[in-house]
C-alpha positions as CSV (number, residue, x, y, z in Angstrom):
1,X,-17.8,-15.9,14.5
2,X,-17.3,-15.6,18.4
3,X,-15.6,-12.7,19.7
4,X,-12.4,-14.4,21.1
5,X,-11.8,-16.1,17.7
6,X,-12.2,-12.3,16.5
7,X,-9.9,-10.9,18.5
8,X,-7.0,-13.7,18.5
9,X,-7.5,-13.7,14.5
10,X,-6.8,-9.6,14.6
11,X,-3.7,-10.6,17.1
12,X,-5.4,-8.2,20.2
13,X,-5.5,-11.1,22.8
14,X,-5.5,-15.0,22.7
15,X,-8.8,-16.8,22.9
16,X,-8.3,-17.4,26.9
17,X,-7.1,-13.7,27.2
18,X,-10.3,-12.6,25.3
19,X,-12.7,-14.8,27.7
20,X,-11.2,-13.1,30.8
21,X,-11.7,-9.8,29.1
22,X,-15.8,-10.5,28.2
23,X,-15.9,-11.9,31.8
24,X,-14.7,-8.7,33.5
25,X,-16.7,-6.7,31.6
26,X,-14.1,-5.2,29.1
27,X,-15.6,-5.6,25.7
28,X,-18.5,-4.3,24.2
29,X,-20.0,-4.9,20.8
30,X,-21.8,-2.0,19.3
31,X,-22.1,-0.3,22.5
32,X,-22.9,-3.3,24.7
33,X,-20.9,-4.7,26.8
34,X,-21.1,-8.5,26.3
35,X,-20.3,-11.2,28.8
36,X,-21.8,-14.5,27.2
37,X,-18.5,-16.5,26.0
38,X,-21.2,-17.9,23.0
39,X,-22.0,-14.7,21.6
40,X,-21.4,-14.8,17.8
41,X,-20.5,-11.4,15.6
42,X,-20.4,-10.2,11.9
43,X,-17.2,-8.9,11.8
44,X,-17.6,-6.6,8.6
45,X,-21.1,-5.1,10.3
46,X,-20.6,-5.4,14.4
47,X,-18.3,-3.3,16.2
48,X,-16.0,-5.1,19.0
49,X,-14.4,-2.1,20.9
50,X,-12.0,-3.1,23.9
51,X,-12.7,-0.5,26.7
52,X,-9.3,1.3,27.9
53,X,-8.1,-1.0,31.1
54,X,-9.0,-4.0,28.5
55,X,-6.3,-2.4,26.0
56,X,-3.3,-2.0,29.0
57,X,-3.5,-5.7,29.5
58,X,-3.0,-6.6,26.2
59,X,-1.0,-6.4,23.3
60,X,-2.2,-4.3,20.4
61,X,-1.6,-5.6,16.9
62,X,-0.2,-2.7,14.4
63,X,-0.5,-2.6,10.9
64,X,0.0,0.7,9.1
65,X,0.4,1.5,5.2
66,X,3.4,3.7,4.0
67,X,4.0,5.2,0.7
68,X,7.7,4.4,0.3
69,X,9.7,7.2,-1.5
70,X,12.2,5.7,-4.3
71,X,15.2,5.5,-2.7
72,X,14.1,4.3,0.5
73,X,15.2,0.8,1.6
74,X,12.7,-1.6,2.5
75,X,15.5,-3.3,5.2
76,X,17.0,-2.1,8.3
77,X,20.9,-2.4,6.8
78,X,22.0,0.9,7.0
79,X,24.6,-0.3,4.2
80,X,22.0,0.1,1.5
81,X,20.5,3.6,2.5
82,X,17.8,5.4,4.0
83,X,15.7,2.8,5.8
84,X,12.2,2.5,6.6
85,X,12.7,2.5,10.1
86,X,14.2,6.2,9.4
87,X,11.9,7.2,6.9
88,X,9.1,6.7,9.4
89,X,10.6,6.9,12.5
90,X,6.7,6.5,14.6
91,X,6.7,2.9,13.3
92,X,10.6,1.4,13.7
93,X,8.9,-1.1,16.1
94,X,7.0,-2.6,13.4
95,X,7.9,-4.9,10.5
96,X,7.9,-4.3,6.6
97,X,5.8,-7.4,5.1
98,X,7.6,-8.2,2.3
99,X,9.8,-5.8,-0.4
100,X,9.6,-3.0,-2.5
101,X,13.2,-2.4,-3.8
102,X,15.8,0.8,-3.8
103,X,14.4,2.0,-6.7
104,X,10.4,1.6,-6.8
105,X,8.0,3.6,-5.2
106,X,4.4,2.7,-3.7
107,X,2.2,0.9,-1.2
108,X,4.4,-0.7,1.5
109,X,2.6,-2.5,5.3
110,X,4.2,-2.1,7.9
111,X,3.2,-4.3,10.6
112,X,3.3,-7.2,14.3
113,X,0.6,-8.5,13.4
114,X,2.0,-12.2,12.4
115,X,-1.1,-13.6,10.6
116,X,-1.3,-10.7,8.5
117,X,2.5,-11.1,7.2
118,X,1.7,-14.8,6.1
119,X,-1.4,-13.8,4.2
120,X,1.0,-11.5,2.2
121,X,4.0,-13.7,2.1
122,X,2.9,-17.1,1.6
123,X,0.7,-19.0,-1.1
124,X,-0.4,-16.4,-4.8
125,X,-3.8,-15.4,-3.5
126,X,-3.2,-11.6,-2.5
127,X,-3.1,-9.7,-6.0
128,X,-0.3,-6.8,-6.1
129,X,-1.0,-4.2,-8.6
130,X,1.9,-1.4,-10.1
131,X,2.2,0.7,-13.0
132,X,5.8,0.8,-14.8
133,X,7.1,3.4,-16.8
134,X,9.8,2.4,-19.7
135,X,11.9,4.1,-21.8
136,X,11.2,2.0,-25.0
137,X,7.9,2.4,-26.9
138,X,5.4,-0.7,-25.7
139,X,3.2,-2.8,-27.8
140,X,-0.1,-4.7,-27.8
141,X,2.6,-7.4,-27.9
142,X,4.9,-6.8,-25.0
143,X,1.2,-6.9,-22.8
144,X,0.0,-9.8,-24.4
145,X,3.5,-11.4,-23.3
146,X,2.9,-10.3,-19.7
147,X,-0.5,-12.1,-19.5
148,X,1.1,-15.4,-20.7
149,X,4.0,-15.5,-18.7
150,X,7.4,-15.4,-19.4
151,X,10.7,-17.6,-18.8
152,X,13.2,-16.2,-16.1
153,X,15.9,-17.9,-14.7
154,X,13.8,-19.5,-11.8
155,X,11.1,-20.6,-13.8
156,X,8.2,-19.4,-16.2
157,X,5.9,-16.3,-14.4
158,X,2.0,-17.0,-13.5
159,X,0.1,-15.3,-16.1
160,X,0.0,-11.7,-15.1
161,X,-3.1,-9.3,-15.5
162,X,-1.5,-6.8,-17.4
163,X,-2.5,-3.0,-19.2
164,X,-1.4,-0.7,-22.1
165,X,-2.1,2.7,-20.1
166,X,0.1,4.9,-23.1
167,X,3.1,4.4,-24.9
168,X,5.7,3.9,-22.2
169,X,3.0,2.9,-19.3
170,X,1.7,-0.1,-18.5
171,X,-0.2,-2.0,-15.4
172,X,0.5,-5.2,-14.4
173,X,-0.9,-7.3,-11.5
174,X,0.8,-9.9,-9.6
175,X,0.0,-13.0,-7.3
176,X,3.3,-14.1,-6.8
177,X,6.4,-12.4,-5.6
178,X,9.9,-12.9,-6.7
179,X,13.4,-10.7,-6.5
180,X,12.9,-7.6,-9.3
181,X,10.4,-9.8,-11.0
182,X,9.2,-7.0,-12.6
183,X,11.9,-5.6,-13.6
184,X,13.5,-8.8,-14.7
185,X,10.1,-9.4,-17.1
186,X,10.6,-5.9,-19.0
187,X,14.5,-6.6,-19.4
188,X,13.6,-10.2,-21.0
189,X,11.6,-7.8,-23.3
190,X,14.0,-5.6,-24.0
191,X,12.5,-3.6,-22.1
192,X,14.1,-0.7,-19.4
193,X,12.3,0.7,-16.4
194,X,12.7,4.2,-15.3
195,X,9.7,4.1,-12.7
196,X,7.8,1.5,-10.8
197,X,5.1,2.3,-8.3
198,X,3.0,-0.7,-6.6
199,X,-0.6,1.1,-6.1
200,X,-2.8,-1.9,-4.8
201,X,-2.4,-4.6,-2.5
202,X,-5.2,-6.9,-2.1
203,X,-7.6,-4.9,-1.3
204,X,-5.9,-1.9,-0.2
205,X,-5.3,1.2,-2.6
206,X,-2.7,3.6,-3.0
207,X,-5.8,6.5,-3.5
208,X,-4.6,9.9,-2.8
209,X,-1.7,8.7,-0.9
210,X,2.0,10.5,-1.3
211,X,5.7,9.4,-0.9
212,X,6.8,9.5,2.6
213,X,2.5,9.7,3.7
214,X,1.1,6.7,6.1
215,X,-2.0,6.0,7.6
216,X,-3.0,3.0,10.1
217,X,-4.8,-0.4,8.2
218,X,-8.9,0.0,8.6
219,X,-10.0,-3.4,10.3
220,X,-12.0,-3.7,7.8
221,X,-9.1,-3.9,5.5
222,X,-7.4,-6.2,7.8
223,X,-10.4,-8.3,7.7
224,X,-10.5,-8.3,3.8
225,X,-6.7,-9.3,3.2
226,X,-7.2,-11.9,5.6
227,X,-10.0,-13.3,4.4
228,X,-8.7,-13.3,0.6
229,X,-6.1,-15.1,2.1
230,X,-7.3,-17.8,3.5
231,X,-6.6,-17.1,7.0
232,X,-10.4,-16.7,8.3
């Protein structure tokens, strides 16, 4: 891949921006500064680093991961409670990709970067991972159900990967993303949630991470989503 198709995928500078850059001297790969507009990279091994004067003249793409407390909004309607941009007040000038309602918990990206929100918004290739917590007693059944899909009132569910954990604790993975689909799929089961916490996206884990925590996107991470997407 050549550098300027690097940096316009990561949303750092257009392609023309980037040649300007390599032509004054501004960006280095692994040290080097590199001026030949035909120099190809590895992204997941080489190292393209943007010297400082390079980085006033252009806009840098954001994309951080929050651990959104229950009870935080995922909107900016004040109407609804707590909001994101108040719960993490260091990132108001960036966007929530996607939902996590009122109620849930877990792994939430904030984020300008526009190429990254379609990757996570459009098509079912980026998996999203949660463990749920009901009051009712679960079954072999109830997970086998899950993995087959189930009839809501838009339509039958993909098949879902889906784990017993304990009793009242199960994992389910997602490709696709539809209002409470989670906790419309228990409730067709009889089923009643009393905690939801999404711990993976794509590649990205929840780890060690705790409500109200955030740390920026690797671009590594970046790179990954993207890629599983479809978008490099």
């Amino acid at each position: 891949m050549r550098i300027q198709k690097y940096l316009s995928e990561q949303g750092i500078a257009s392609r023309r921006e980037a040649e300007t850059l390599m032509q004054g001297g501004l960006i280095s790969v692994n040290g080097q500064i590199v001026k030949d507009l035909g120099r190809q990279i590895d992204p997941l091994v080489d190292k393209v680093t943007l010297s400082p004067a390079a980085q006033k003249t252009t806009l840098q793409k954001q994309s951080v991961l929050i651990y959104k407390p229950r009870g935080t909004v995922s909107s900016n309607l004040r109407n609804e409670g707590k909001t994101i941009a108040e719960a993490f007040p260091n990132y108001k000038h960036l966007f929530p990709i996607g939902r996590l309602d009122k109620a849930s918990e877990g792994l939430l990206i904030l984020s300008n970067d526009g190429t990254l929100a379609k990757v996570l918004t459009s098509g079912h290739l980026i998996e999203k991972e949660y463990i749920v917590t009901v009051q009712e007693e679960l079954t072999p059944h109830h997970i086998k159900l899950f993995k087959q899909g189930l009839n809501l009132s838009d339509g039958k569910t993909l098949p879902a990967k889906s784990e017993l954990i304990n009793a009242h604790t199960y994992s389910i993975t997602l490709k696709e993303g539809r209002n409470h689909q989670i906790r419309r799929m228990a409730e067709e089961l009889r089923l009643t949630v009393t905690n939801l916490k999404r711990i993976r996206i794509g590649n990205v884990r929840i780890a060690r991470m705790k409500p109200g925590e955030s740390r920026a996107l690797k671009p590594s991470e970046i790179q990954e989503l993207k890629v599983l997407g479809g978008r490099l």
